[in-house]
Every structure is written in structure tokens, then in C-alpha cells.
PLY file of the C-alpha trace (Angstrom):
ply
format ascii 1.0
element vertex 475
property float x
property float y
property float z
element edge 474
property int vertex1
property int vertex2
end_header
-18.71 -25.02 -0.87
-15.53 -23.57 -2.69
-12.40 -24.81 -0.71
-8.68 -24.29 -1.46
-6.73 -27.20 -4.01
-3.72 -28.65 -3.43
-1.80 -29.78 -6.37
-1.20 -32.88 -7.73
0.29 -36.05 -6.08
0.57 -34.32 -2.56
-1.76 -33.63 -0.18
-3.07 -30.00 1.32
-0.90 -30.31 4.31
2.27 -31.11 3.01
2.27 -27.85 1.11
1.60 -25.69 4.08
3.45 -24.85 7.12
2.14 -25.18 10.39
-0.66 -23.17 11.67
-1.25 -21.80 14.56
-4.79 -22.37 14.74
-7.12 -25.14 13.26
-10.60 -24.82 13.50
-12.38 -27.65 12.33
-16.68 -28.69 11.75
-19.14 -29.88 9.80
-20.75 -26.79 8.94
-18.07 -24.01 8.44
-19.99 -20.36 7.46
-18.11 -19.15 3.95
-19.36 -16.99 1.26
-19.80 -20.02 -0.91
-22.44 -21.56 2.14
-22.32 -23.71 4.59
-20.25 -27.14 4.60
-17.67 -29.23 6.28
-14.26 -27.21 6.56
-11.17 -26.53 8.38
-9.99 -22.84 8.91
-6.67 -22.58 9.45
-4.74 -19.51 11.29
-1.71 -17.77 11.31
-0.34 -14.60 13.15
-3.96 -13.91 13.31
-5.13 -13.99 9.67
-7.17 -17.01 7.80
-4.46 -18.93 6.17
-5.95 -21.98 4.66
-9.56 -22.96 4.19
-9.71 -26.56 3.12
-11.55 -29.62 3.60
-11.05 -31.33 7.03
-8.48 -34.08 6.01
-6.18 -31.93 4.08
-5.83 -28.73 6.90
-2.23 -28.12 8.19
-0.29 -29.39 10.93
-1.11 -26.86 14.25
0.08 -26.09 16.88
-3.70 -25.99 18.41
-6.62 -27.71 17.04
-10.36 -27.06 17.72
-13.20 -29.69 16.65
-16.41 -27.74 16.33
-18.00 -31.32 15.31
-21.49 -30.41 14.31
-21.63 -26.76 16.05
-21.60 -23.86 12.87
-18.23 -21.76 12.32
-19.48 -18.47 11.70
-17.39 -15.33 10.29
-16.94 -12.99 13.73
-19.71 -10.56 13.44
-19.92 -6.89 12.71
-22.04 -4.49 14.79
-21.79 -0.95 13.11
-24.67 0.41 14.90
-23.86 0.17 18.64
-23.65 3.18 21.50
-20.53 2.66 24.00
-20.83 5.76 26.03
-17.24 6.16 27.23
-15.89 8.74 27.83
-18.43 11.27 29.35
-21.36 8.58 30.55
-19.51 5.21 31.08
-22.00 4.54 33.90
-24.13 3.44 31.25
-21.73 1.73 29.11
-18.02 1.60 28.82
-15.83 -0.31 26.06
-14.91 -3.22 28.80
-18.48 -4.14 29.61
-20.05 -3.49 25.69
-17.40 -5.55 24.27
-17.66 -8.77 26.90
-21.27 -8.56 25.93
-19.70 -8.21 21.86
-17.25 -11.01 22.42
-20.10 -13.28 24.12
-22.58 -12.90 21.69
-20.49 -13.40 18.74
-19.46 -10.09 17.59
-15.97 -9.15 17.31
-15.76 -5.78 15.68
-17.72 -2.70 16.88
-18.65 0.43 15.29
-19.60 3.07 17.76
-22.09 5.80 17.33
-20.82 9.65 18.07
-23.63 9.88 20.75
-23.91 9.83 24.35
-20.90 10.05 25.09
-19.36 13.27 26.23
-17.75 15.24 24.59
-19.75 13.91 21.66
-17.38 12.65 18.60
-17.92 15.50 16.18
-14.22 17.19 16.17
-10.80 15.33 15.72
-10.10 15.97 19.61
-13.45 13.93 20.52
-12.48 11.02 18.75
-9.00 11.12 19.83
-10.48 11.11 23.30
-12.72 7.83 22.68
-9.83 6.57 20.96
-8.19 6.70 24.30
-10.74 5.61 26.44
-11.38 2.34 24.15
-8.24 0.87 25.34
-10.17 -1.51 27.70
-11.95 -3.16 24.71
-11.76 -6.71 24.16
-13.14 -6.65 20.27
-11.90 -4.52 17.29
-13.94 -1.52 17.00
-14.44 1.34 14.77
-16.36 5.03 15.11
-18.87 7.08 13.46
-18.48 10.97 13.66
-20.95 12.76 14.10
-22.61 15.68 11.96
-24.36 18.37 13.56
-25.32 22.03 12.79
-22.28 23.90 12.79
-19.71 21.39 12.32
-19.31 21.44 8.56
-15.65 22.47 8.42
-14.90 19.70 11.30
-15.95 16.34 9.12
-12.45 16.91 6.69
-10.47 16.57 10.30
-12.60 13.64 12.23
-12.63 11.95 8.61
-8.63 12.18 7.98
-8.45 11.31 12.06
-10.08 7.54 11.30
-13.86 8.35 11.41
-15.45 5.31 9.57
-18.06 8.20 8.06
-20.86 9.85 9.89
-23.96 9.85 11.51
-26.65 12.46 11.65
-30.30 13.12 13.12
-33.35 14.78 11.73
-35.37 14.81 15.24
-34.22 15.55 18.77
-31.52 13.01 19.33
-32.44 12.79 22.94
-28.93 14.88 24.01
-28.62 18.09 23.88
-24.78 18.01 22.80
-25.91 16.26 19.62
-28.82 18.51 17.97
-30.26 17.37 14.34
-29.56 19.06 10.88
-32.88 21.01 9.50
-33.25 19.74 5.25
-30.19 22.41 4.38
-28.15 21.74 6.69
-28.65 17.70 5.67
-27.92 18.33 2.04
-24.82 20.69 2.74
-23.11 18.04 4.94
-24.17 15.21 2.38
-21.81 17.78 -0.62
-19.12 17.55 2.04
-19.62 13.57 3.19
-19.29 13.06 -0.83
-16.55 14.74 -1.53
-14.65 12.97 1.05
-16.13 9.54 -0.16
-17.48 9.06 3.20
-20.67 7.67 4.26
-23.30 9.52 6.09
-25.84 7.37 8.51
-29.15 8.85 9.50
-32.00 8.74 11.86
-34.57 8.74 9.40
-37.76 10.34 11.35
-38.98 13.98 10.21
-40.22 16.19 13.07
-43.20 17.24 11.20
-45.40 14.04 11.54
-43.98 14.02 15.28
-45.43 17.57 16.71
-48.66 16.59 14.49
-48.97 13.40 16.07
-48.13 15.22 19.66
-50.06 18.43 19.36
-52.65 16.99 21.74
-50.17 15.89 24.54
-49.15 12.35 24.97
-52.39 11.00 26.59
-51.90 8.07 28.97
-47.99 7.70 28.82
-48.01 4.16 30.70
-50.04 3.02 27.35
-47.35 1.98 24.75
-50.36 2.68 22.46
-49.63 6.47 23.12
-45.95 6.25 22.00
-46.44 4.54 19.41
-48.86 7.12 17.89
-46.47 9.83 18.90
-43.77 8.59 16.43
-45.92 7.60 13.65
-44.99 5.95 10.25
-44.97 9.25 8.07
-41.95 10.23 10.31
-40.22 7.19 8.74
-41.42 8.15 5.24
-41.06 11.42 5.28
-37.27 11.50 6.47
-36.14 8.57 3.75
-37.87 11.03 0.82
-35.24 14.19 1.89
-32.71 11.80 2.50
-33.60 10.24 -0.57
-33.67 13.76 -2.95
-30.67 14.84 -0.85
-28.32 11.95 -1.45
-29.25 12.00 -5.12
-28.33 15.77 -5.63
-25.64 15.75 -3.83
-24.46 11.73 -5.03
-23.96 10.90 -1.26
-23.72 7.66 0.01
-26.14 7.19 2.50
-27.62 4.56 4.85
-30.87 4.92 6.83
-30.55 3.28 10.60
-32.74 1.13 12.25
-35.71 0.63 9.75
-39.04 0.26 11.62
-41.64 1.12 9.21
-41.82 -1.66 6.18
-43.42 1.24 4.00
-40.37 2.08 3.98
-38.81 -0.28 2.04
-40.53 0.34 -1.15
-39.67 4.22 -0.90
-36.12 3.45 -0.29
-36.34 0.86 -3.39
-37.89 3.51 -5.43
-34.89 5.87 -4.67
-32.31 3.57 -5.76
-33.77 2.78 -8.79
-33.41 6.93 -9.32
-29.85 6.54 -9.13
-29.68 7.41 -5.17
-26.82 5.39 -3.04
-29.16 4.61 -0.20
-28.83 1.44 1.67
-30.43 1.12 5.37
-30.49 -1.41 8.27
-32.90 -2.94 10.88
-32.63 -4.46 14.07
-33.12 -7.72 15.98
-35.94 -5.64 18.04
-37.88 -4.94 15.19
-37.42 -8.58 13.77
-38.56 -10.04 17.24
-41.28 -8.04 18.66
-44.70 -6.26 18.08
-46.54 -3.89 19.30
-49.55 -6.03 20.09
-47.38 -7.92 22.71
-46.02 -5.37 24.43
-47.17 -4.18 27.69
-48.17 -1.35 28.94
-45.77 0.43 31.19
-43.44 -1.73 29.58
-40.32 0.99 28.91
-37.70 -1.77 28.73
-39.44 -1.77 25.18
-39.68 1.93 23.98
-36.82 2.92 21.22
-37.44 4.82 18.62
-38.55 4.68 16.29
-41.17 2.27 18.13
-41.76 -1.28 17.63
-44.28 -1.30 14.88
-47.19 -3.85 14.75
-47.10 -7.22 13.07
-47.71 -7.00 9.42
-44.61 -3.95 9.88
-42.36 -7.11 11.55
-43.52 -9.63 8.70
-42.52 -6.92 6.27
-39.01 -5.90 6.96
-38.43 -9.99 7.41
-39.65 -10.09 3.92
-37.52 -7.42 2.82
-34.29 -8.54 4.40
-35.15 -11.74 2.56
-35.28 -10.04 -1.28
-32.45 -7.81 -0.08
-34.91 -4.55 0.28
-32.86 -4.07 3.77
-29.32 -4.81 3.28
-28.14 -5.51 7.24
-29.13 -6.03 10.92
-27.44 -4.09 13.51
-28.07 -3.80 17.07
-28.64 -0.39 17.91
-27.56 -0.96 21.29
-28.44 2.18 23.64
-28.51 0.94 27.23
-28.42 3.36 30.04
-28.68 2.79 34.10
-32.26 1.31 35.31
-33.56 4.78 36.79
-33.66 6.46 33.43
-35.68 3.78 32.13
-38.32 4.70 34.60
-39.25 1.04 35.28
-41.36 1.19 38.34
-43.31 4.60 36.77
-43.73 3.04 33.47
-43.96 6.07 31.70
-42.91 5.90 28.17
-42.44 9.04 27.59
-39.68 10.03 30.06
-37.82 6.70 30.09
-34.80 6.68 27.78
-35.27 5.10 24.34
-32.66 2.50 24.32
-32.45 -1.21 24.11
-30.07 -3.56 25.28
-29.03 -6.40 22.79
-25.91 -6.42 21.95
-25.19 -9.82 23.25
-28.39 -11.24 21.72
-28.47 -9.78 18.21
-26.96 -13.31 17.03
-29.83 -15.47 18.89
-32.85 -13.08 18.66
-32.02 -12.56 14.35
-31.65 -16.54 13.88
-34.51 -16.98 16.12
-36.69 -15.61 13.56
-34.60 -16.26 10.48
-34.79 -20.04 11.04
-38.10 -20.12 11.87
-39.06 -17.99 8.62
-36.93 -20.77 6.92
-33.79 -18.77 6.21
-30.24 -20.59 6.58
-26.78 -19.66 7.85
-25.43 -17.91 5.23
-27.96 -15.58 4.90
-27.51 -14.80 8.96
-23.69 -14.59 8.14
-24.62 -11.88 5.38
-26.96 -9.91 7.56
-24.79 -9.42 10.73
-21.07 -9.90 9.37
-20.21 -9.47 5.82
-23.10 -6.71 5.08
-21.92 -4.72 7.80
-18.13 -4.93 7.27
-19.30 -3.47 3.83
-20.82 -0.66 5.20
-17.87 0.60 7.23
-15.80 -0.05 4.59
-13.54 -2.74 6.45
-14.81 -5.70 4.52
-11.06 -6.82 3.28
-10.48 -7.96 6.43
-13.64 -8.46 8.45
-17.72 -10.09 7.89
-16.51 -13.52 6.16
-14.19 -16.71 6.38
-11.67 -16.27 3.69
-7.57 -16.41 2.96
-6.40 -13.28 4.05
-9.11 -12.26 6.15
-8.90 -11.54 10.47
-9.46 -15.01 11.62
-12.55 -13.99 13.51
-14.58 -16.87 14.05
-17.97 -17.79 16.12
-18.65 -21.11 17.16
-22.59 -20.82 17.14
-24.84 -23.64 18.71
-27.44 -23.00 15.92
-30.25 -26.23 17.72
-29.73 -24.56 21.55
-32.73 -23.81 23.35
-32.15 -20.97 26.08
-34.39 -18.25 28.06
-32.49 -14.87 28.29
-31.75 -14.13 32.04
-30.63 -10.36 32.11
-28.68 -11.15 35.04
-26.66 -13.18 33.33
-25.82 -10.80 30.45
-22.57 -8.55 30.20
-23.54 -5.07 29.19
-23.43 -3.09 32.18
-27.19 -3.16 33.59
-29.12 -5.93 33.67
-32.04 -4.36 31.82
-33.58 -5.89 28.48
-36.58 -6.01 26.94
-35.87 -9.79 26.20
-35.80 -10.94 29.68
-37.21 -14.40 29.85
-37.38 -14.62 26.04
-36.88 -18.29 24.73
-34.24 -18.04 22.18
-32.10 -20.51 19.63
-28.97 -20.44 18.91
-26.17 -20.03 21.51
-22.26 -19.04 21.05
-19.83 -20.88 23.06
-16.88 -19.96 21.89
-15.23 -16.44 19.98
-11.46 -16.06 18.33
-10.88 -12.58 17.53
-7.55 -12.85 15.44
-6.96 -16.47 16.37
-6.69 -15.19 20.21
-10.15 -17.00 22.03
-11.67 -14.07 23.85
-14.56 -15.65 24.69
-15.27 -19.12 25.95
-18.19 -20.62 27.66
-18.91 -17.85 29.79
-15.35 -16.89 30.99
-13.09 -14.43 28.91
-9.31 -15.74 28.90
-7.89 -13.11 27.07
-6.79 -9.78 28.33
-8.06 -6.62 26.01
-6.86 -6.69 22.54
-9.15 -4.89 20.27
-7.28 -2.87 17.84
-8.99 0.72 15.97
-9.93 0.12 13.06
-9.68 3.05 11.01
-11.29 1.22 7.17
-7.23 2.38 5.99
-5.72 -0.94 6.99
-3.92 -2.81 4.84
-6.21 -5.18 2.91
-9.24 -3.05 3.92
-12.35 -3.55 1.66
-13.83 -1.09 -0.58
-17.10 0.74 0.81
-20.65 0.65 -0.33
-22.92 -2.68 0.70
-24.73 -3.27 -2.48
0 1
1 2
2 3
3 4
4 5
5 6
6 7
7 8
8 9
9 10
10 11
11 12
12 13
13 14
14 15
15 16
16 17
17 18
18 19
19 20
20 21
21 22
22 23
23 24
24 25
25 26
26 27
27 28
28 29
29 30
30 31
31 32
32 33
33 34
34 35
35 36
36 37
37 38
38 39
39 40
40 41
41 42
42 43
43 44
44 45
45 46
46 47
47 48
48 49
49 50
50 51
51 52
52 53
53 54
54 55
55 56
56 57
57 58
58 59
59 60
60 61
61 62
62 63
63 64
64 65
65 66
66 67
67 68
68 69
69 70
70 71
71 72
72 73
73 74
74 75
75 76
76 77
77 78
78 79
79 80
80 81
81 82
82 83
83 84
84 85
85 86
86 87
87 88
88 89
89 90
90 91
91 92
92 93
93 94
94 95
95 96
96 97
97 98
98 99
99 100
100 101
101 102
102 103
103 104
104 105
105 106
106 107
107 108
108 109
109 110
110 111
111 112
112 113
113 114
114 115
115 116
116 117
117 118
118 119
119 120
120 121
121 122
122 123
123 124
124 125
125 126
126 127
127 128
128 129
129 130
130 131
131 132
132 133
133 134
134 135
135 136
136 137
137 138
138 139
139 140
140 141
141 142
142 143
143 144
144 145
145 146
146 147
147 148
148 149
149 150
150 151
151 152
152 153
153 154
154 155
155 156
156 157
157 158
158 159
159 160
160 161
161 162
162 163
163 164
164 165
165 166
166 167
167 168
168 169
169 170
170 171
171 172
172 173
173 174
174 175
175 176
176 177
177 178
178 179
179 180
180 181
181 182
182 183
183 184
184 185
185 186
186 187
187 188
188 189
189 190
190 191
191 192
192 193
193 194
194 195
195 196
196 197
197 198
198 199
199 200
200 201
201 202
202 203
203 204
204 205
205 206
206 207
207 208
208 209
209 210
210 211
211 212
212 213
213 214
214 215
215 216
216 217
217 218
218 219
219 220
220 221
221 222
222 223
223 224
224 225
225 226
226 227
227 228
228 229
229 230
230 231
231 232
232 233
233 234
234 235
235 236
236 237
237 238
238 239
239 240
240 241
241 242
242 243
243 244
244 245
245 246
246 247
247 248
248 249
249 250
250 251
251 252
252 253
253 254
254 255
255 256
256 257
257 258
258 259
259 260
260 261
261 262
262 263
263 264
264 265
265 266
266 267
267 268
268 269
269 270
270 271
271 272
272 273
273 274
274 275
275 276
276 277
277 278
278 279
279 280
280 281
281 282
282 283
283 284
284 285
285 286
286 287
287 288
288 289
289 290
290 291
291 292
292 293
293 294
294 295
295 296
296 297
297 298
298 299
299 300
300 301
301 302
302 303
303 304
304 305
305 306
306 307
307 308
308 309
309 310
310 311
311 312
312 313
313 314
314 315
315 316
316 317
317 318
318 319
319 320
320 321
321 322
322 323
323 324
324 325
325 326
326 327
327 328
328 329
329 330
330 331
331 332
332 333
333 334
334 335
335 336
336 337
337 338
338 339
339 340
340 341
341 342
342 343
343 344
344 345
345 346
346 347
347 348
348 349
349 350
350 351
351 352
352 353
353 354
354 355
355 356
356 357
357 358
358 359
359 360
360 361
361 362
362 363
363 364
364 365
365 366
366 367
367 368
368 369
369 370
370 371
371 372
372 373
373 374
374 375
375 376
376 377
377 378
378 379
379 380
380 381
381 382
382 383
383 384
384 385
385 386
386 387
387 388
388 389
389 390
390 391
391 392
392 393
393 394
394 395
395 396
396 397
397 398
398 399
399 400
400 401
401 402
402 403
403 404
404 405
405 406
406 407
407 408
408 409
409 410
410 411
411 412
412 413
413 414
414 415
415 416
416 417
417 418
418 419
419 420
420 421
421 422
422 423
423 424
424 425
425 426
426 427
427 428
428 429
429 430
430 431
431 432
432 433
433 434
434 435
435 436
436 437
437 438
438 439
439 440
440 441
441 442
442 443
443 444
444 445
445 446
446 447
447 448
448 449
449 450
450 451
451 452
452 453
453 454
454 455
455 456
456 457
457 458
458 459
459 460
460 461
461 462
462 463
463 464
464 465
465 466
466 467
467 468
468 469
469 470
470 471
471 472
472 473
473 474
């Protein structure tokens, strides 16, 4: 592990003024691995990273002992719902559940909210109703038919880049782009050197698969043969030929299919700037364990089968999928039509923002992946993405001194009661997980600590224009 040197006949210490903040353990989460450190902070930025007995006077000291120091971590894929639908989700309760699960920067989606964020007025108006969060956060416009001559505007207003659908997006406000209307807003996302994120599933395979009716809708069998694989496979191909017309950067979200991976390999070695995510669902579960009438699980696309969930752990592994995000999409109990059981009219959401941290180490660890490669996956990849990497995703000088102290032994079983995203609902209710966070700086200010929240709300928008802000593109 690569620490700062002091010079010659004086120690580390004596060359430094005091810091506000030293954090200090065994195993300290840097882009050159995992080792004993001390991370010192001041005014809110990483100032010194050094070995333990040369860190800086401080004016507060934390031992970590043996618990891991992680960078804070970076959810770009996450659905507040404030303003318009807050009685699903508002900034206050998504970013407690951030703060306690480790994550202290946010990227929110342009959908449900209302008005949805696809003008410069939108986001200004979720700008305003984020003042309650308790992370740093960051938005995704949104591109939808008709909006073509609005991305310049949300873009130049802070928009982080844009997200998109091919299929019915679930609201009605937020309607998908047909293939022409995809590769004209990809010529436009370029020019601006923008990003655009999409919902990779084609409508074809969908109304194929559906033609019949849904069958037995309690039987998650029956959704997950309405949203088959070639949904997945087709929509990466046109995003695929469209981003490499048009030389768009774009990133497919939440990855279900593991097909997928080799088509979205086979694009990029055609010259197409496609990267693509998945999430801690698709890492945890399978379709052979889920119940029927179980809608806490449905999501779309669906939770694939086994050898999909061995696949995309494979291919976050060789770097095939570049990050996890959470995809968090709650919404209040009723809509997921838990006593019914029907998966076709419950939402398709799940709940996991707090957990991504547990539920992706979880796996990782027992797949026989270390901390660094968890630190890649949910913080630095991510901060990449959105294009805010200079100051956020890793433990270095001059970064945000976001920091995780991560229990990375801790048994636990998930109690959704106990959760902080606004309804207790959560497909990994009375899941036994490892790993647990006890403690979250954002900026050197604790914001989370062993289940209480000392801080008041201090997130700050980040628009990826900051100074010091990283240079976009995660591969």
C-alpha cells in the first residue's frame, strides 16, 4: 500500500499542521489495496494518508482498530421521488438509509418524481426539494420523446447526463424513445459530452412473450417469462449500433441477463463507449428461490435464474460489468400488492439502498473477492461514471474525506423495520448478511453513527463542474 513520505531526518507529523480529523486502522481501503493507514482531514478534504505512527496532530482522533476504512460510496442509480411522490421516498429518508449503509453521494434518476426531471425548471425544482438531504447527491435528466431541444438546458443546469427507456417506464410522464428517437438524442448527448443511461429491454420480445396474457400472475414463473432474456439482448444491440454511429457514451443499467455481457464486450471491441452496471439484487438472489406471490421481489428486468447470477459475478470479476448500483425504487406497501401477490400489478421496485454494501460483500467474499475490489464496484467505478471521480469513490490527498467504517466479519439478519428508507418493505427481510457499517464521515462531518445521525443535513449538489472534479468515462 502506497502511503505519503516524509523527508529526511523528521518525521510525517512534524511537517504537517494539525488536522482536523484522524482516522486511523489496520485495514484502510486505497487504490493501492488494503493496509494499515491513517487518513487525515482538513476543512473536509483528505489531507494526509500515511502510516499510523507518522499521521498529524488532531484535533479528533478515531481508532478503527481492525474494522476496514472504506472510500464513502457512490450510488448513481437510485430513485428519490421528491418532489411530486415523496410518500414513497423523499431526500431525508433515502439519504439516512445512504448515510447508514455507507453511501455518501447519490445520483438520482429523473423518474417518479413529478414533474419528471427532463427540463431545466424540473431539476431546479428537485434541486430545491433536496435540501433535506444528509449525503451529497447528484441527478440524471431525463430523455424522452420530444425533449430533444431541452437536454442543452438540463445539461448546462448541472444534469450529471441522462437517462432513457426503451419499454414502458411504468409512468406515464416518462414514455420511452422508439430506435430514432434513441439515436437522435445519443447525436445530441455526444455533442454535449454527456452520458446517456438506458433501460436496456426492447418491447418486441416483451408483447411476444405476453401475447398469450400473463397466465397465473401469483407465479413469479409467469413474470419472469414475460420479460424474457432477448429483451436484454435485443436493447444492448441498438444501443450498441446507436452509440457507435453516433460515438455516444453510453451505459446500460441494471444488467440481469449474463448473455449480455459478451454482446456488450463484443461492442466495445467495435469501438462503441458502452459500459453498464448490475445490482446487489441480481448478485444475491435467483429465481429458483423466490416465492410465488412474492412481489417484494419483482423488478425488472426480473431476477434471472442461477447460472444468470453466477455469470454477472463472473463478469464483474474480469471487469465485463464495470459497477454495482442499487437501483433503489421503493414505493408505499399497497402498490406492491403484498397480500394479492400479483406480480403483475405490484410496482417493480426494490428497496436496498441501505444494504447494497452488505448484500454485494456478502457474495463477493464468499466468491473470494477482497476489499478493494468492493471499493471499485460501489465507490470509485461509480464516481467515474458521473464524472465526479476527482473528488469522490476513493481515499486519496485531495479527495472529500468520505469515509465508511465497515465491520467486514459481522453477522446480521436484515429486519425491515429497522431500515431507514421510508417503508419497511424489502425483499431481503430476514436475509443473513456480512458486513455491517457503524460509522459514516461525509466531508469529515460523522453523519452517521451506530444507528443515530448527529449531524443536521449537509449534502451539497454536485453538479461533476466542481473544482477538482474527475474526468468522465469508467473504463
Amino acid at each position: 500500500m502506497k502511503l505519503d513520505t516524509p523527508r529526511p531526518g523528521a518525521t510525517f507529523a512534524r511537517l504537517m499542521p494539525p488536522a482536523d480529523l484522524v482516522v486511523t486502522s489496520t485495514r484502510v481501503v486505497t487504490p493501492d489495496g488494503a493496509g494499515p493507514a491513517a487518513v487525515a482531514v482538513t476543512a473536509g478534504v483528505i489531507s494526509a494518508v500515511t502510516a499510523p505512527g507518522d499521521a498529524p496532530d488532531a484535533r479528533e482522533r478515531f481508532d478503527a482498530g481492525h474494522a476496514v476504512v472504506l472510500p464513502g460510496l457512490v450510488d448513481t442509480h437510485v430513485h428519490v421521488n421528491e418532489p411530486g411522490r415523496t410518500e414513497w421516498e423523499g431526500f431525508r429518508s433515502a439519504t439516512r438509509a445512504a448515510a447508514a449503509g455507507g453511501v455518501t453521494t447519490i445520483v438520482d434518476m429523473p423518474l417518479n418524481s413529478l414533474p419528471v426531471t427532463t427540463t431545466s425548471a424540473a431539476l431546479a425544482a428537485k434541486a430545491a426539494a433536496a435540501t433535506a438531504a444528509l449525503v451529497d447527491y447528484g441527478f440524471w435528466g431525463g430523455a424522452v420523446p420530444g425533449n430533444g431541444d431541452d437536454l442543452a438546458a438540463v445539461h448546462a443546469a448541472g444534469a450529471l447526463g441522462f437517462k432513457a427507456f426503451l419499454v414502458d417506464s411504468g409512468i406515464a410522464e416518462f414514455p420511452p424513445l422508439d430506435p430514432g428517437s434513441l439515436e437522435t438524442t445519443m447525436r445530441r448527448v455526444a455533442e454535449l459530452g454527456s452520458v446517456l443511461l438506458v433501460h436496456a429491454e426492447a418491447p418486441g420480445p416483451i408483447a411476444r412473450a405476453t401475447r398469450g396474457g400473463p397466465g397465473d400472475a401469483r407465479r413469479y414463473a409467469a413474470w419472469l417469462s414475460a420479460r424474457p432474456a432477448a429483451a436484454e439482448l435485443e436493447a444492448i444491440d441498438l444501443v450498441a449500433r446507436s452509440a457507435a454511429r453516433t460515438g455516444c457514451r453510453a451505459h446500460i443499467v441494471h444488467l440481469a441477463c449474463a448473455d449480455g455481457v459478451a454482446a456488450i464486450a463484443a461492442a466495445r471491441a467495435d469501438g462503441a463507449r458502452l459500459t453498464v452496471e448490475t445490482c446487489p439484487h441480481y448478485l444475491t438472489f435467483a429465481a429458483e428461490e423466490i416465492p410465488d406471490g412474492a412481489t417484494a421481489f419483482k423488478c425488472a428486468p426480473p431476477i434471472r435464474g442461477q447460472v444468470d447470477r453466477d455469470g454477472l459475478w463472473a463478469a464483474l470479476a474480469d471487469g465485463g460489468i464495470d459497477l454495482v448500483a442499487s437501483d433503489h425504487s421503493p414505493c408505499p406497501p399497497v402498490l406492491k400488492q403484498l397480500d394479492a401477490g400479483d406480480f403483475f400489478a405490484a410496482w417493480g421496485g426494490i428497496a436496498s439502498l441501505e444494504l447494497s454494501l452488505p448484500a454485494t460483500w456478502t457474495g463477493a467474499r464468499a466468491r473470494g473477492h477482497g476489499l478493494p475490489a468492493l471499493a471499485r464496484w460501489l465507490a470509485l467505478a461509480p464516481a467515474r461514471l458521473a464524472g465526479i471521480a476527482g473528488r469522490k469513490g476513493r481515499i486519496v490527498v485531495g479527495g472529500d474525506a468520505d469515509l465508511v467504517i465497515f465491520e467486514p466479519d459481522t453477522t446480521w439478519t436484515v429486519d425491515p423495520r429497522r431500515l431507514q428508507h421510508r417503508h419497511p418493505v424489502t425483499p431481503y427481510a430476514g436475509r443473513e448478511l456480512v458486513g455491517r457499517v457503524t460509522r459514516t464521515w461525509l466531508r469529515g462531518r460523522c453523519v452517521f453513527d451506530n444507528g443515530a445521525f448527529p449531524s443536521p443535513p449537509a449534502g451539497e449538489w454536485l453538479t461533476g463542474r466542481e473544482q477538482g472534479a474527475g474526468s468522465r468515462g469508467v473504463r
